[in-house]
DRENMAR-43910 format. One record per atom (N, C-alpha, C): residue number from 1; residue in one letter; chain; x, z, y. Coordinates in steps of 0.2 Angstrom, whole numbers, plus 5000, padded with zeros to 4 digits. Atoms other than C-alpha are relative to their C-alpha. Layout:
- NUM/A/A/X/Z/Y
...
END
This chain:
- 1/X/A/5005/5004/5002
- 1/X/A/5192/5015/4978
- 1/X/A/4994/5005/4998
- 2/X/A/5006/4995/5003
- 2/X/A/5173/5023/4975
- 2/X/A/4999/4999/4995
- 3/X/A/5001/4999/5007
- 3/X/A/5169/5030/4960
- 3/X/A/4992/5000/5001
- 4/X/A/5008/4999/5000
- 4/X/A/5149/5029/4955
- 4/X/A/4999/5004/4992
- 5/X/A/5003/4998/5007
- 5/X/A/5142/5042/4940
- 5/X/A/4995/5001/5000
- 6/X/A/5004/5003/5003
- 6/X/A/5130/5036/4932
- 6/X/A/4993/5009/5000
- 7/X/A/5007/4993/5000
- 7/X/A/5111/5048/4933
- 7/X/A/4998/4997/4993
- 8/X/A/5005/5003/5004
- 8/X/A/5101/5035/4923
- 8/X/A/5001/4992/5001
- 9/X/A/5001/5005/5003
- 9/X/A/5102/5019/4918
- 9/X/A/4993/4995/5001
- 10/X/A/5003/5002/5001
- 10/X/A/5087/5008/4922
- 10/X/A/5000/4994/4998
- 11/X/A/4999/5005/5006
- 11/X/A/5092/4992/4913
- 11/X/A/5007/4999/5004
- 12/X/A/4994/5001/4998
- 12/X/A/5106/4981/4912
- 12/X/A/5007/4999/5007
- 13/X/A/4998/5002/4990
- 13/X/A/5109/4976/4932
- 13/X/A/4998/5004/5002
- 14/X/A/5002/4995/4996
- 14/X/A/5102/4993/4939
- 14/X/A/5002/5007/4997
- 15/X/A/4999/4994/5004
- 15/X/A/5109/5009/4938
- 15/X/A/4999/5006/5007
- 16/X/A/4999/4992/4996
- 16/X/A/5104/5028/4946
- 16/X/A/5007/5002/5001
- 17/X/A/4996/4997/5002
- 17/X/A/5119/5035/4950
- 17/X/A/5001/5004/5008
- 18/X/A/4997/4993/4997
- 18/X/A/5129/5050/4961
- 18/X/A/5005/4995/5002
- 19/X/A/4992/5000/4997
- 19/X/A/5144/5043/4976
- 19/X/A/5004/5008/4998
- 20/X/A/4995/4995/5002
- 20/X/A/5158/5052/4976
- 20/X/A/5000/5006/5005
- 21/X/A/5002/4994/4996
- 21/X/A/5150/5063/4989
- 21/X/A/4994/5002/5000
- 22/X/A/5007/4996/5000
- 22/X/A/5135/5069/4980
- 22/X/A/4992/4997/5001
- 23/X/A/5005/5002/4998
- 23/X/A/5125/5056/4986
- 23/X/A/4993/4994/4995
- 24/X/A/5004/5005/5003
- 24/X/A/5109/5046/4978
- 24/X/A/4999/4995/5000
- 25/X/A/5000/5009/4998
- 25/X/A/5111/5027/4975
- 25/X/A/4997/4994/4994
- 26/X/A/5001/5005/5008
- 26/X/A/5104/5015/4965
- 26/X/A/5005/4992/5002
- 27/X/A/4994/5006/4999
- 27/X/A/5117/5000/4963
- 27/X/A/4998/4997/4995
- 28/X/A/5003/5007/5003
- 28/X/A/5115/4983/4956
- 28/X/A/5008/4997/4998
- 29/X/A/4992/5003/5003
- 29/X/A/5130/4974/4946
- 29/X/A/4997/4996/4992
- 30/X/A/5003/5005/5008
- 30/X/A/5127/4961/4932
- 30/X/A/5006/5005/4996
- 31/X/A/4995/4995/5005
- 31/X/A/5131/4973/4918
- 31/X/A/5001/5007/5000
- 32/X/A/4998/4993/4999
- 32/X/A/5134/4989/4925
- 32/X/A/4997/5007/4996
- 33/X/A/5004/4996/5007
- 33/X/A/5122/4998/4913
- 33/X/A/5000/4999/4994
- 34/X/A/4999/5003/5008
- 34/X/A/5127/4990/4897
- 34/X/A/5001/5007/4997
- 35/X/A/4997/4995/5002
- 35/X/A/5132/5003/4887
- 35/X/A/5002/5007/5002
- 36/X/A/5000/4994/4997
- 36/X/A/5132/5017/4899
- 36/X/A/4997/5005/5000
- 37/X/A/5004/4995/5000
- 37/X/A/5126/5034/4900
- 37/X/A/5001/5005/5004
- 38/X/A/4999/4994/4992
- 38/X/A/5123/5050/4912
- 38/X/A/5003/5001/4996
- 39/X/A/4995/4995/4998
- 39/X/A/5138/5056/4916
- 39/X/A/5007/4995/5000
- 40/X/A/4997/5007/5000
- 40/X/A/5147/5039/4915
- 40/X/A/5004/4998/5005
- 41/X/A/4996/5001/4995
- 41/X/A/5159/5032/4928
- 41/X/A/4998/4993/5003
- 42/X/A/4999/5007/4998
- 42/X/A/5157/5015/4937
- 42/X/A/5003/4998/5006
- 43/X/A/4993/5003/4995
- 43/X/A/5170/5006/4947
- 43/X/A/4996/4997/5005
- 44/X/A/5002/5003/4993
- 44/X/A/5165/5000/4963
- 44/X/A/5000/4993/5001
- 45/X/A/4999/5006/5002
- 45/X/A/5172/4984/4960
- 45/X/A/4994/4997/4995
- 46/X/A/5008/5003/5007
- 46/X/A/5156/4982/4945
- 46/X/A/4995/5001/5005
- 47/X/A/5006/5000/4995
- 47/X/A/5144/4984/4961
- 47/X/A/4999/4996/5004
- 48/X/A/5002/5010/4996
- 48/X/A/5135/4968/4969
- 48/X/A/4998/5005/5007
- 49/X/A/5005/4999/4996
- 49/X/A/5123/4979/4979
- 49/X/A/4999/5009/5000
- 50/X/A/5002/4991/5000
- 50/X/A/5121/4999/4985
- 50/X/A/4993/5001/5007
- 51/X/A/5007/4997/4996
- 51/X/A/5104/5005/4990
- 51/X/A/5001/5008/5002
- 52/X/A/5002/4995/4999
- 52/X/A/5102/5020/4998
- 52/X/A/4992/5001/5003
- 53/X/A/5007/4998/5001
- 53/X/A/5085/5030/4999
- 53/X/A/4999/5003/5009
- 54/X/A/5002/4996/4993
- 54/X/A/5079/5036/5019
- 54/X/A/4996/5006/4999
- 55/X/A/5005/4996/5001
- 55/X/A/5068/5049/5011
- 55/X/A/5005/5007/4998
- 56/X/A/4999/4996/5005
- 56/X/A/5071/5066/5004
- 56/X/A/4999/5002/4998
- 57/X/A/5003/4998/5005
- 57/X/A/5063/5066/4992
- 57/X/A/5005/4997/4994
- 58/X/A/4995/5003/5006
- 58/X/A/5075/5061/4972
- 58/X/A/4999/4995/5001
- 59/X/A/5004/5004/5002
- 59/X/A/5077/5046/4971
- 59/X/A/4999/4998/4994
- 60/X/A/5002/4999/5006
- 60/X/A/5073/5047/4953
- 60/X/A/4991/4999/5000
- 61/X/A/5008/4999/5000
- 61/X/A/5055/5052/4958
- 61/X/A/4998/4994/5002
- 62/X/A/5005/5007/4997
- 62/X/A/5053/5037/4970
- 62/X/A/5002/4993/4995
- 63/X/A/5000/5006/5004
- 63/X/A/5061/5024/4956
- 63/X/A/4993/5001/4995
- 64/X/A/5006/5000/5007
- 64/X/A/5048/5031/4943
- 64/X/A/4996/4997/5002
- 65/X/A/5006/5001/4998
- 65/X/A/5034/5024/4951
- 65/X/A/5002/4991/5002
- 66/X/A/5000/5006/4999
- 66/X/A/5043/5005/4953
- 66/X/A/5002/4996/4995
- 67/X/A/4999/5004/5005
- 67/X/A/5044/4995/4939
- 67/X/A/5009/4996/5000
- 68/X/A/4992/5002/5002
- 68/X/A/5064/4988/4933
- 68/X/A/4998/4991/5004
- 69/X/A/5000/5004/5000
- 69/X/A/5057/4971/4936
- 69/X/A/4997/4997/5008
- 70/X/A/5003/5000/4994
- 70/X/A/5050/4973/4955
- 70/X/A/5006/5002/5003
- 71/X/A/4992/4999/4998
- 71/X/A/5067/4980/4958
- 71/X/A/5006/4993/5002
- 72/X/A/4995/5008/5001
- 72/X/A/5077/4965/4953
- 72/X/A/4996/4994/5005
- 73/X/A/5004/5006/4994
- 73/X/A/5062/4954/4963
- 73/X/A/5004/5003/5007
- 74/X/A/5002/4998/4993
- 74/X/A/5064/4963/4978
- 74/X/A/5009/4999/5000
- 75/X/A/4993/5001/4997
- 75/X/A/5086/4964/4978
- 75/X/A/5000/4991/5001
- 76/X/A/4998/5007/4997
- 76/X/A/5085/4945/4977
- 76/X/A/4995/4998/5006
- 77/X/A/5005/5002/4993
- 77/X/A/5070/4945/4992
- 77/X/A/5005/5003/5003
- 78/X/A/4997/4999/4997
- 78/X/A/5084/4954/5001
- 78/X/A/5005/4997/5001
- 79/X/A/4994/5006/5002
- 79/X/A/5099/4944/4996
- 79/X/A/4997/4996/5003
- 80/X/A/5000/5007/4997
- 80/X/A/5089/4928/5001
- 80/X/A/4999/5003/5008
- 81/X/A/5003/4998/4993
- 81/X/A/5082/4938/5019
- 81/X/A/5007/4999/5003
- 82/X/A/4995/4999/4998
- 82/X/A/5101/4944/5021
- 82/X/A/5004/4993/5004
- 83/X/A/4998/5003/4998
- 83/X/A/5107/4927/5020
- 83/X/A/4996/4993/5005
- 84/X/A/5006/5004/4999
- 84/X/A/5093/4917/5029
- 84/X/A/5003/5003/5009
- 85/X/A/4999/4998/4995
- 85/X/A/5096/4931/5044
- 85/X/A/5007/5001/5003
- 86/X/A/4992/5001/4996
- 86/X/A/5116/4929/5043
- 86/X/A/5002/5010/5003
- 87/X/A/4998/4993/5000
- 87/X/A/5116/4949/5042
- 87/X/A/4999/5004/4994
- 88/X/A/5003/4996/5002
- 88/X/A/5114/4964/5033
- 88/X/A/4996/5006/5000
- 89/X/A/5008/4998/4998
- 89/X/A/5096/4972/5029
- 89/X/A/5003/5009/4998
- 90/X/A/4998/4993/5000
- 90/X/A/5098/4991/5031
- 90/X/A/4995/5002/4991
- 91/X/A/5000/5000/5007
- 91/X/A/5100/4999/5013
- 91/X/A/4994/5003/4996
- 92/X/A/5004/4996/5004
- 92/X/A/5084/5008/5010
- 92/X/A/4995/4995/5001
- 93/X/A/5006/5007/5003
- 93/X/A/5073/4990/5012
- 93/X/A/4997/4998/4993
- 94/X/A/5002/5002/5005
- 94/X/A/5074/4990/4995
- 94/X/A/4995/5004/4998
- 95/X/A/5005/4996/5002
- 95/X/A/5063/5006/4992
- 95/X/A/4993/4996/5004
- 96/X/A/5005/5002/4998
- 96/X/A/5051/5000/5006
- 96/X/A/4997/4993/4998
- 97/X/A/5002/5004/5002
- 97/X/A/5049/4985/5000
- 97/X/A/4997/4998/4995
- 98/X/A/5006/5001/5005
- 98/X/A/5046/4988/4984
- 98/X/A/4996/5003/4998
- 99/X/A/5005/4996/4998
- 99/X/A/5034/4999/4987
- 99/X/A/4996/4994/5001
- 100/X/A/5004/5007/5000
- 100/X/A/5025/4984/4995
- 100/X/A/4999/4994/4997
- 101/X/A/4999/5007/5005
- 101/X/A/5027/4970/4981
- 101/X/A/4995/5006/4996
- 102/X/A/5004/4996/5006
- 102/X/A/5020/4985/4968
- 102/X/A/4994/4999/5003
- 103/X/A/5005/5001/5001
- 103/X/A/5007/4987/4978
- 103/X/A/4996/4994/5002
- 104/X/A/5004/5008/4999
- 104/X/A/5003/4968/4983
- 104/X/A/4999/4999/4994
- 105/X/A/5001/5002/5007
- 105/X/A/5004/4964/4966
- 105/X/A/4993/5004/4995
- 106/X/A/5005/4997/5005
- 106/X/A/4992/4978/4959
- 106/X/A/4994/4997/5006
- 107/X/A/5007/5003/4997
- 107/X/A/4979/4972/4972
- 107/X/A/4998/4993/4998
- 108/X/A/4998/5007/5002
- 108/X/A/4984/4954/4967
- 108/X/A/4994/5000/4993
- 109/X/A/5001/5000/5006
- 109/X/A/4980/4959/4948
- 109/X/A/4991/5002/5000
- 110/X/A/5008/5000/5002
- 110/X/A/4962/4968/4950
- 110/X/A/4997/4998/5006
- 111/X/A/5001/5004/4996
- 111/X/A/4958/4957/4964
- 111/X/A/4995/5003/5008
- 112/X/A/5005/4996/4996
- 112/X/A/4955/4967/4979
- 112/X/A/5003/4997/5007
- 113/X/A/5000/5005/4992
- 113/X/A/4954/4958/4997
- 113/X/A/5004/5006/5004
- 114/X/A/4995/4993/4997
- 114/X/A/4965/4966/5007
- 114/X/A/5001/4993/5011
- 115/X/A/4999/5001/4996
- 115/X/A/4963/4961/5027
- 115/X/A/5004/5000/5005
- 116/X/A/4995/4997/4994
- 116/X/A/4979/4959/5040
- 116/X/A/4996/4998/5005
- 117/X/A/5005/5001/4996
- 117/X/A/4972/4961/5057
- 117/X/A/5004/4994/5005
- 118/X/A/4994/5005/4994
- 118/X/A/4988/4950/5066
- 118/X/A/5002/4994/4995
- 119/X/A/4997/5003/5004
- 119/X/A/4990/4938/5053
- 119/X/A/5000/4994/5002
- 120/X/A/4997/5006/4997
- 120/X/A/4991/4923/5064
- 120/X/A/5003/5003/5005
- 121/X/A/4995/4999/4999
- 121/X/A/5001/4932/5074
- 121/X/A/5007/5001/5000
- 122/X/A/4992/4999/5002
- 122/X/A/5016/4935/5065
- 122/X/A/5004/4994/5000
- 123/X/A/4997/5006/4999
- 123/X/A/5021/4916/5062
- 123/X/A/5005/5000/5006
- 124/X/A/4996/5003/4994
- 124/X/A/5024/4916/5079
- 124/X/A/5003/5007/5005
- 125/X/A/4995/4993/4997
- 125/X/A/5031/4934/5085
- 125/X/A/5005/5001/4997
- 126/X/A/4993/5000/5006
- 126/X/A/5042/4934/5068
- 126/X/A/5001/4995/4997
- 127/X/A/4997/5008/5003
- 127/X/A/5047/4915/5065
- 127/X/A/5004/5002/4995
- 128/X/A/4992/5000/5007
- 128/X/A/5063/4920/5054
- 128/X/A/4995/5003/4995
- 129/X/A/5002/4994/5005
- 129/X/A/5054/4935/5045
- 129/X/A/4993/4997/4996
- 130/X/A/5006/5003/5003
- 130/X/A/5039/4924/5043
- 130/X/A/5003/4993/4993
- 131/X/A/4997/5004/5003
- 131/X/A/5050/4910/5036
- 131/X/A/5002/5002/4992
- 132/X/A/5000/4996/5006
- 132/X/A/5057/4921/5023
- 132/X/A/4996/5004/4996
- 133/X/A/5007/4998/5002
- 133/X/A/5042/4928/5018
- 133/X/A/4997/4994/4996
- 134/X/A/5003/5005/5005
- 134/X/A/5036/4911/5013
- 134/X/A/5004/4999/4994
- 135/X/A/4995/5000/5006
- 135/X/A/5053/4910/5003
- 135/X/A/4998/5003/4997
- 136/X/A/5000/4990/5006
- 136/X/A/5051/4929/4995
- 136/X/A/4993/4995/4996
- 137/X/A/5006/5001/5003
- 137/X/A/5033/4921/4990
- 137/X/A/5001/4993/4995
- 138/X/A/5000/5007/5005
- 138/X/A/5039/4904/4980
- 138/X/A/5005/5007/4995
- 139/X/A/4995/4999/5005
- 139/X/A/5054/4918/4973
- 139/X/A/4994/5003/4995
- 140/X/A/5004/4993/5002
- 140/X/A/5039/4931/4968
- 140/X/A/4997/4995/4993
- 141/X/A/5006/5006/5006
- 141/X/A/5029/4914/4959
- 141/X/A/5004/5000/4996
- 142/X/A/4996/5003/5005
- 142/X/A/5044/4909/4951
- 142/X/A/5004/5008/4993
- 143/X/A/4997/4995/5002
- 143/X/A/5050/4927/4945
- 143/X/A/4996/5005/4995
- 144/X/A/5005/4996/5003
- 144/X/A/5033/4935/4941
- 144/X/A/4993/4997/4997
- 145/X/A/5005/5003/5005
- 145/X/A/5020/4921/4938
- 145/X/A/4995/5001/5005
- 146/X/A/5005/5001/4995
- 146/X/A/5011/4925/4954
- 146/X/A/5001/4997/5005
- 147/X/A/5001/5004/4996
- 147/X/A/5005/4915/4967
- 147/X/A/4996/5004/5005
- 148/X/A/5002/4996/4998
- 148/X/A/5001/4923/4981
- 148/X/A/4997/4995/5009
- 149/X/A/4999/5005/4995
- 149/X/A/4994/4915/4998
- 149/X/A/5005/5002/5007
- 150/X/A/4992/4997/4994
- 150/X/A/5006/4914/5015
- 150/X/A/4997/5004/5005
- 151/X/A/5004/4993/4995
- 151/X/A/4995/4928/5023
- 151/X/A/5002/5005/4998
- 152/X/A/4996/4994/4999
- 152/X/A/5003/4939/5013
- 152/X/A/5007/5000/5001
END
């Protein structure tokens, strides 16, 4: 069974932590962070969901920069995609992704136009990916209070 120790704590469903082979993961588990602290153990069996990071850089560095509550958006935007395309979405989606929501949403906030150049193209070259997109876009309303239009 894999062990996970704990780096850092991001709230109570997201925790930084260390595989059993040194490696950087952020994992998802109702609870996993309750009462924990670096240097802490987590059963495998307490883990919904393991991201791993495609970059080289911490990922300590690149969570700083995402909000705890764009995290939790973005695993259930992948949850729903996973289950929608009857596979699963390679584990560093959730960094890209939410990079992408952070910064749609600050453009969102100070209201900056933001132009795609294919964006009738997509419907119909990415039907699935487009379909779930409009999902992610009622989950984003329902999760964050924004409404966003189906361009983005």
């Amino acid at each position: 069974m894999k062990m996970f120790t704990v780096v850092k704590v991001l709230n109570n469903n997201i925790v930084l932590a260390l595989t059993d082979t040194q490696n950087e993961v952020v994992v998802f588990g109702t609870g996993i962070g309750f009462k924990k602290k670096k240097g802490d153990t987590l059963d495998e069996s307490a883990v919904s969901k393991t991201f791993y990071s495609d970059q080289t850089s911490p990922l300590e560095s690149q969570l700083a920069a995402i909000p705890t509550d764009i995290l939790l958006l973005t695993e259930k935007i992948i949850h729903m995609g996973e289950e929608m395309l009857n596979k699963k979405l390679g584990s560093s989606m959730l960094f890209s992704l939410s990079d992408h929501l952070t910064f749609s949403i600050q453009r969102h906030q100070e209201k900056m136009e933001y132009e795609n150049p294919i964006v009738w193209e997509i419907p119909h070259l990415y039907f699935q990916e487009y379909q779930i997109g409009k999902k992610a876009l009622k989950i984003i309303q329902k999760m964050m209070g924004i409404t966003f239009e189906d361009t983005e």
